[in-house]
N, CA, C and O atoms as a MOPAC input file, in Angstrom:
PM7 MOZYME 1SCF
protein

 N      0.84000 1    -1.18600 1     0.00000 1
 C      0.00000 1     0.00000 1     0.00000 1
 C      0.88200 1     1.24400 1     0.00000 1
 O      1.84300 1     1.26000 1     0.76800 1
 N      0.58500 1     2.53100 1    -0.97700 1
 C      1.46300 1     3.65500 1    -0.76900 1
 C      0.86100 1     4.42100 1     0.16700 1
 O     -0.28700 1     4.80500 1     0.39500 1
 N      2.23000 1     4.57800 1     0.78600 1
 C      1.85400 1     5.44200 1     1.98200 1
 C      2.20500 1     7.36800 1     1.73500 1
 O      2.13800 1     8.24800 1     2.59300 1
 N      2.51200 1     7.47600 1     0.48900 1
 C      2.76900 1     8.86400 1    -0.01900 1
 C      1.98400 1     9.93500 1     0.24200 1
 O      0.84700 1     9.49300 1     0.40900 1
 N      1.99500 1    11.13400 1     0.36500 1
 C      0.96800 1    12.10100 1     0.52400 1
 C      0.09500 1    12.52200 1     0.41300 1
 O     -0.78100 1    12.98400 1     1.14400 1
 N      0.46800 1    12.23900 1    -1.76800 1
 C     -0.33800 1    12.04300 1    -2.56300 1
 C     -1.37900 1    11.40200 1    -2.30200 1
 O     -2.37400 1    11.92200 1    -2.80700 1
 N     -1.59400 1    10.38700 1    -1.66200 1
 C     -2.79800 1     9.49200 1    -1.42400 1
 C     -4.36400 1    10.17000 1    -1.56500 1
 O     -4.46000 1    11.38400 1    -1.38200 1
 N     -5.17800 1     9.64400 1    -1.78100 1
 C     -6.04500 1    10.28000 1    -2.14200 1
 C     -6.92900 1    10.12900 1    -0.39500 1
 O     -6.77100 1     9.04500 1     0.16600 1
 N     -7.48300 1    10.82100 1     0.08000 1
 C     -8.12400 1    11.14100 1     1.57100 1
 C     -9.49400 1    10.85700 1     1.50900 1
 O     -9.90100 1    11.28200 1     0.42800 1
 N    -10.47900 1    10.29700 1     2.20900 1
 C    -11.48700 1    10.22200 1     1.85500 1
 C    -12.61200 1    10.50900 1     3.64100 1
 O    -12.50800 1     9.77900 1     4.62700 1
 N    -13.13700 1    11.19200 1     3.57900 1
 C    -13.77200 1    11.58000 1     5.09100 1
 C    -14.48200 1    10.64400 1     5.10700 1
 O    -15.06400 1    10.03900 1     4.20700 1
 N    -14.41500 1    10.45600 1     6.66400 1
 C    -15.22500 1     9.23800 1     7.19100 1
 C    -15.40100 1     9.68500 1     9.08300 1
 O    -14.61800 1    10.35400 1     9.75900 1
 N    -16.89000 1     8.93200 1     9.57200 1
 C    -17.02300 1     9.17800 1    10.36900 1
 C    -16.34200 1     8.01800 1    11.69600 1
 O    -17.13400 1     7.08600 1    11.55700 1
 N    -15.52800 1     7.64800 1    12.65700 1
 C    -15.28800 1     6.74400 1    13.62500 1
 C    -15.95600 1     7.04700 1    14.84400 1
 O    -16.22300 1     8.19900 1    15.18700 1
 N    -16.24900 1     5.95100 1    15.55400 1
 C    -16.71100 1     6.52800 1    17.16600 1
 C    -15.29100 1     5.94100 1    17.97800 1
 O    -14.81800 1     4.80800 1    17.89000 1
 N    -14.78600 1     7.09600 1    18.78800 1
 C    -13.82000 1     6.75900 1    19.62800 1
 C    -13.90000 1     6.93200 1    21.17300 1
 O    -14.39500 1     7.92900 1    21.69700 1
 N    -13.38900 1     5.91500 1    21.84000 1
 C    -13.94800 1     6.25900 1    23.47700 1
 C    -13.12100 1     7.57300 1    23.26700 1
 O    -12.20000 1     7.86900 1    22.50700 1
 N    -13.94800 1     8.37800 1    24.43300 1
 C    -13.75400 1     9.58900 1    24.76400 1
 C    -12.74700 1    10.05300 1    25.75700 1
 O    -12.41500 1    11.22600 1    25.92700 1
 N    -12.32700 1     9.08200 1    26.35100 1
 C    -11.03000 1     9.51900 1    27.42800 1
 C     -9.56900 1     9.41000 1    26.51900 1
 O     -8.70100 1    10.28200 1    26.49200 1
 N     -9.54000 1     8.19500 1    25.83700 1
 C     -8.44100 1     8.22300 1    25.08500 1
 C     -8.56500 1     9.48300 1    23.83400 1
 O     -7.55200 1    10.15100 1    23.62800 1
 N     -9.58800 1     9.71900 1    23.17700 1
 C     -9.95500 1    11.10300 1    22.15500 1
 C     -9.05800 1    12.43900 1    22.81300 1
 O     -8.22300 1    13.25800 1    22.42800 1
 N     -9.89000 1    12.04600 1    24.19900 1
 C     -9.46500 1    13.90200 1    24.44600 1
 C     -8.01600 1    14.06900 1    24.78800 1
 O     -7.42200 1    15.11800 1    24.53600 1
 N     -7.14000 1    12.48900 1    25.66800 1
 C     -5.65700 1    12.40300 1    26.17800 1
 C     -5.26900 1    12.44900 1    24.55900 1
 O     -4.38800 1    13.30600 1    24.63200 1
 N     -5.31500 1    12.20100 1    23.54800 1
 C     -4.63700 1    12.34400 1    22.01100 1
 C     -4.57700 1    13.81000 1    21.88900 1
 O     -3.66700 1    14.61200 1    21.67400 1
 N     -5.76000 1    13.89100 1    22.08200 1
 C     -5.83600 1    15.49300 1    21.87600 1
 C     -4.84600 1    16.55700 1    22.49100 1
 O     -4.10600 1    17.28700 1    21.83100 1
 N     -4.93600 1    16.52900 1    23.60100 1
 C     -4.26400 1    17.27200 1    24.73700 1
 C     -2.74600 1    16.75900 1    24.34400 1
 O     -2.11500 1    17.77000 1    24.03500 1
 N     -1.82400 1    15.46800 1    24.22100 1
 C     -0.84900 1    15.44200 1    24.25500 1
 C     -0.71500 1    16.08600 1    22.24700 1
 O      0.46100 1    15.86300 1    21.95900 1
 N     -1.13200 1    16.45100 1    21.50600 1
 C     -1.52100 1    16.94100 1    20.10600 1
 C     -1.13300 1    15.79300 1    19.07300 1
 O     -0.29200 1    15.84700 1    18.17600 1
 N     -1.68400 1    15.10000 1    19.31100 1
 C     -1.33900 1    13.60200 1    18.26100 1
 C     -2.55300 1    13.98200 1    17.64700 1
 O     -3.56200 1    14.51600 1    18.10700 1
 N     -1.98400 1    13.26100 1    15.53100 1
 C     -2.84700 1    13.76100 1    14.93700 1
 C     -3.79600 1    12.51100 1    14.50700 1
 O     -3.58700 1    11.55800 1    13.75600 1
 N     -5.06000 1    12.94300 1    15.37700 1
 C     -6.20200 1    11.44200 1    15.32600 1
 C     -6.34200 1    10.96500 1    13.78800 1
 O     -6.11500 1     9.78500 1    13.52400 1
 N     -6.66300 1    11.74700 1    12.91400 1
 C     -6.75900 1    11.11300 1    11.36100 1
 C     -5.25600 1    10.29200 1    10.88900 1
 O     -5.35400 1     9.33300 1    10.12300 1
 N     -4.26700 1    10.60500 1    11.25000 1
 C     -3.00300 1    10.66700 1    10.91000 1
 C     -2.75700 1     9.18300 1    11.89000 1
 O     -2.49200 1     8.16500 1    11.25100 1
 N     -2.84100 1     9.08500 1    13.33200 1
 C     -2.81600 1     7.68200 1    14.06100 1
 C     -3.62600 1     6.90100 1    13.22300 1
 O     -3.20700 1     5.96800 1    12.53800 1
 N     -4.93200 1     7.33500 1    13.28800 1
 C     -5.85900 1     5.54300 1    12.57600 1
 C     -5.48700 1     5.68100 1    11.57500 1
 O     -4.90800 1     4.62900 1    11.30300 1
 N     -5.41600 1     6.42700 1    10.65000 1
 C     -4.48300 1     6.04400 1     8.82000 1
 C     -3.54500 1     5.35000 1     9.07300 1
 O     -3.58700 1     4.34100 1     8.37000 1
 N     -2.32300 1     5.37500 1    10.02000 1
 C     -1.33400 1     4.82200 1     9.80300 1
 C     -1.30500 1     3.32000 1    10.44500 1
 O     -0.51400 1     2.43600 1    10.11900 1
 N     -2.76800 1     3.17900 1    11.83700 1
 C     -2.90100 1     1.58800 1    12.15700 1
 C     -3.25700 1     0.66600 1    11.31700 1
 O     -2.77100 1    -0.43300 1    11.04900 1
 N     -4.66200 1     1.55100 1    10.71500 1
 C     -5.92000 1     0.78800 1     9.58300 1
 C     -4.63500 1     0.06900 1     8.82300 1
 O     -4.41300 1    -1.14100 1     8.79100 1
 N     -3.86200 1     1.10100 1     8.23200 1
 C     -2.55700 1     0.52500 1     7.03300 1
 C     -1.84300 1    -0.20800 1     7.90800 1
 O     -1.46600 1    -1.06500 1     7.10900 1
 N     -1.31600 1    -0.56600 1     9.04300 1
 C     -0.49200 1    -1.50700 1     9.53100 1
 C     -1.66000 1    -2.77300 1     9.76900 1
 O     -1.17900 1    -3.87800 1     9.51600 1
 N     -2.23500 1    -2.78400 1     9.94400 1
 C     -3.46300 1    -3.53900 1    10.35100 1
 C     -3.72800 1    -4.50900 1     8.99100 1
 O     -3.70300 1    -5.73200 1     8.85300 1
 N     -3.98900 1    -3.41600 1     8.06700 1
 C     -4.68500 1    -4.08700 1     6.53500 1
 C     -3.43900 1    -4.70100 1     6.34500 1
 O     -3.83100 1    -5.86200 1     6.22100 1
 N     -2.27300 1    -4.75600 1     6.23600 1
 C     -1.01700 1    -5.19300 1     6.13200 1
 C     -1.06000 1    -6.55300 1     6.48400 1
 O     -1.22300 1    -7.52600 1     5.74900 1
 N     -0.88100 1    -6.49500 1     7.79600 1
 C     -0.79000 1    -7.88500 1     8.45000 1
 C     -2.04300 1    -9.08300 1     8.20800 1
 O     -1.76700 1   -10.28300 1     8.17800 1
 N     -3.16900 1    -8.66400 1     8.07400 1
 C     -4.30200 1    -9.31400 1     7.99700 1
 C     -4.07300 1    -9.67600 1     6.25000 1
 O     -4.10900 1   -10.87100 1     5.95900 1
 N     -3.82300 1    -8.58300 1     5.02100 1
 C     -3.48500 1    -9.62100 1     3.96300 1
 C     -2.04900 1   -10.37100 1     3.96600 1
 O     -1.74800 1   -10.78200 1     2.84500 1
 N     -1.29200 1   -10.58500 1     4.77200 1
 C      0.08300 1   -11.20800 1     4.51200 1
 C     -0.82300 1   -12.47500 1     5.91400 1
 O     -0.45100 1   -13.60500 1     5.59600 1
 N     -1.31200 1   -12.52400 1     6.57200 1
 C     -2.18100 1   -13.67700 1     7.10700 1
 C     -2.79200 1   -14.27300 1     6.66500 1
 O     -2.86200 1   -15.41900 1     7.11000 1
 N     -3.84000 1   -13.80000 1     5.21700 1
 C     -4.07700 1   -14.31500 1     4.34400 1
 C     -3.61700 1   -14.95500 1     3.48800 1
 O     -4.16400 1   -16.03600 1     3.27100 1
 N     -2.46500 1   -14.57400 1     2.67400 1
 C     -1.88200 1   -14.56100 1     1.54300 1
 C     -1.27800 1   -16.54900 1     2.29900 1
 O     -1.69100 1   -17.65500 1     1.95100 1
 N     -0.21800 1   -16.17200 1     3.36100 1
 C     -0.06400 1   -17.63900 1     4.26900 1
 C     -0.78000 1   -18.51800 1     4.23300 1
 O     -0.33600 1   -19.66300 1     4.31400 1
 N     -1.97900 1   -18.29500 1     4.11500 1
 C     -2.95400 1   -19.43800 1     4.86000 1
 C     -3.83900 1   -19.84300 1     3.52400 1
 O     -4.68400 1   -20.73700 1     3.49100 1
 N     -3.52500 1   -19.14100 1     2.63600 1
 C     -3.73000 1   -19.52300 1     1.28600 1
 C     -2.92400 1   -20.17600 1     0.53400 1
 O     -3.32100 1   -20.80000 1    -0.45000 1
 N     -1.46800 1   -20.10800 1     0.96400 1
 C     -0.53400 1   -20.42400 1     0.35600 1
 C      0.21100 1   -21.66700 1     0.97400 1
 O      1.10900 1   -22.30000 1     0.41800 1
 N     -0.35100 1   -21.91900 1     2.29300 1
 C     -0.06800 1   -22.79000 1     2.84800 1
 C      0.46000 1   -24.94100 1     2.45200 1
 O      1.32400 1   -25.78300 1     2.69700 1
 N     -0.79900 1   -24.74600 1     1.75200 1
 C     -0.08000 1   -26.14000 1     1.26700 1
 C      0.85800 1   -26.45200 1     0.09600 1
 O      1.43600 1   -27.53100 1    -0.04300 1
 N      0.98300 1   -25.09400 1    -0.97500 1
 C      2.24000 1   -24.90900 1    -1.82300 1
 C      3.64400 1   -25.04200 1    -1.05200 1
 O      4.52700 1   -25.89600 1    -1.13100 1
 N      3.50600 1   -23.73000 1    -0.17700 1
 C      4.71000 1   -24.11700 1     0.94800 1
 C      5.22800 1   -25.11600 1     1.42900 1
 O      6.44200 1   -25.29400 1     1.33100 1
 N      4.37300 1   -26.03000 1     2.08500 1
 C      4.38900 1   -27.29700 1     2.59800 1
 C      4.99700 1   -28.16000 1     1.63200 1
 O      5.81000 1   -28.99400 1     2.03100 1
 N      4.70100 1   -28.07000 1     0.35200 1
 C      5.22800 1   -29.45700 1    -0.31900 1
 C      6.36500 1   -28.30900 1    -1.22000 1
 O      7.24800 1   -28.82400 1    -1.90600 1
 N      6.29100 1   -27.27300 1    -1.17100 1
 C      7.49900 1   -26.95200 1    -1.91200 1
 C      8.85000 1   -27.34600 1    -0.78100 1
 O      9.81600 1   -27.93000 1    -1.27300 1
 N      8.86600 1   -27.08100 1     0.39400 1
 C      9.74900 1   -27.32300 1     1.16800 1
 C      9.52200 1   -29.01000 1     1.66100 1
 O     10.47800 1   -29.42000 1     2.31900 1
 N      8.69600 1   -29.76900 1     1.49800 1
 C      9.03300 1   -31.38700 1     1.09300 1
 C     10.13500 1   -31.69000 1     0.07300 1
 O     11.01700 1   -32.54800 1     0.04800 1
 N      9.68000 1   -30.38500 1    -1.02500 1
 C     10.25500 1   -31.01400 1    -2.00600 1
 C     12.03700 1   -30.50100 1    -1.93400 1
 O     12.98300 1   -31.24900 1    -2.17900 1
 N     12.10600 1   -29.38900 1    -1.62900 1
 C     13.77800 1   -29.56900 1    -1.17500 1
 C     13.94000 1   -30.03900 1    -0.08300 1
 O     15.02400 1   -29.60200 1     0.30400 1
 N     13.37700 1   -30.88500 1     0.91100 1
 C     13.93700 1   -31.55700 1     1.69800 1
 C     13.94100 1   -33.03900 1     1.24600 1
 O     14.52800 1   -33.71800 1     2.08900 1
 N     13.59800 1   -33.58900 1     0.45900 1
 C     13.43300 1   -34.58900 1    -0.00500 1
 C     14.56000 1   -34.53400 1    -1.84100 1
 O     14.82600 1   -35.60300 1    -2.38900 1
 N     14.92500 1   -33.48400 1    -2.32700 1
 C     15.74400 1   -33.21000 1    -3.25500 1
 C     16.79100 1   -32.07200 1    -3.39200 1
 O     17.50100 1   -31.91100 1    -4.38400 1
 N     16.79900 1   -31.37300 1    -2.37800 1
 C     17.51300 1   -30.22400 1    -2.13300 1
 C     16.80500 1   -29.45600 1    -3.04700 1
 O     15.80400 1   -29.48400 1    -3.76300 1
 N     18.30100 1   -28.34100 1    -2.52800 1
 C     17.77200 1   -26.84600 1    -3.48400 1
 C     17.90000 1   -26.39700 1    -5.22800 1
 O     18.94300 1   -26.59800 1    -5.85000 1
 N     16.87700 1   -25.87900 1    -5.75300 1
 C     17.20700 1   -26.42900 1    -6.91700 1
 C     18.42700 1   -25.40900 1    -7.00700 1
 O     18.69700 1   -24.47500 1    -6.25200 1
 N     19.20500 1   -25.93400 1    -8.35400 1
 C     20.49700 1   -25.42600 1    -8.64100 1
 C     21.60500 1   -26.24500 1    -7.82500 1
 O     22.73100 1   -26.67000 1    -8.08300 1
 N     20.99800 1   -26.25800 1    -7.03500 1
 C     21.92400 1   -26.45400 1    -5.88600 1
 C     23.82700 1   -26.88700 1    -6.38600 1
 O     24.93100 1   -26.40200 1    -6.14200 1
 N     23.45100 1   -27.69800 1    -6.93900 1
 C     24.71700 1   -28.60700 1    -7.47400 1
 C     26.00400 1   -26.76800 1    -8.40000 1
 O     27.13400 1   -26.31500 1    -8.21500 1
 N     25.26900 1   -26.56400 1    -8.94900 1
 C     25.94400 1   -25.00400 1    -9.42300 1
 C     26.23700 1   -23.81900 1    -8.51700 1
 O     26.75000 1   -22.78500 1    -8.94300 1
 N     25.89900 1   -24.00600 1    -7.28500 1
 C     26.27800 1   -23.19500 1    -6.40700 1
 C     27.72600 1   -23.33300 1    -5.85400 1
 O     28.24900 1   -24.44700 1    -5.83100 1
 N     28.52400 1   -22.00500 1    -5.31500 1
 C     29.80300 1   -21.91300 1    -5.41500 1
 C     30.13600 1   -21.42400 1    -3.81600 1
 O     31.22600 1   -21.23300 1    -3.27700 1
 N     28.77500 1   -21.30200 1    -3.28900 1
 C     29.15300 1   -21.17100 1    -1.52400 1
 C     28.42500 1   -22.09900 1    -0.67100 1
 O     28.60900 1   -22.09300 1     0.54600 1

């Protein structure tokens, strides 16, 4: 995901408890600017959790398969 400036912004409404709202506030952290940058750490991890658990039984037998034949090339390697 680009995280550039450029990004295009789109308003939206959140409900946030109100004790943590107003301590953000007061210490001047920028509330749109925190949840943009979790939502994107968040959406991150949840598709690379995906992507795993989709990919899961390729993995599995791709690494059968060099443990059961090594790595390919292998034999042309010089370290």
């Amino acid at each position: 995901m680009p995280t550039d400036v450029a990004t295009p912004k789109k308003a939206t409404n959140i409900t946030l408890s109100a004790d943590v709202l107003n301590e953000a506030k007061a210490l001047g952290i920028n509330i749109s600017q925190a949840c943009d940058q979790y939502l994107r750490e968040l959406v991150k991890r949840e598709q690379e959790r995906r992507w795993l658990a989709d990919n899961t039984d390729f993995i599995a037998a791709y690494n059968a398969g060099v443990e059961r034949d090594g790595l390919p090339l292998d034999a042309w390697r010089t370290f």
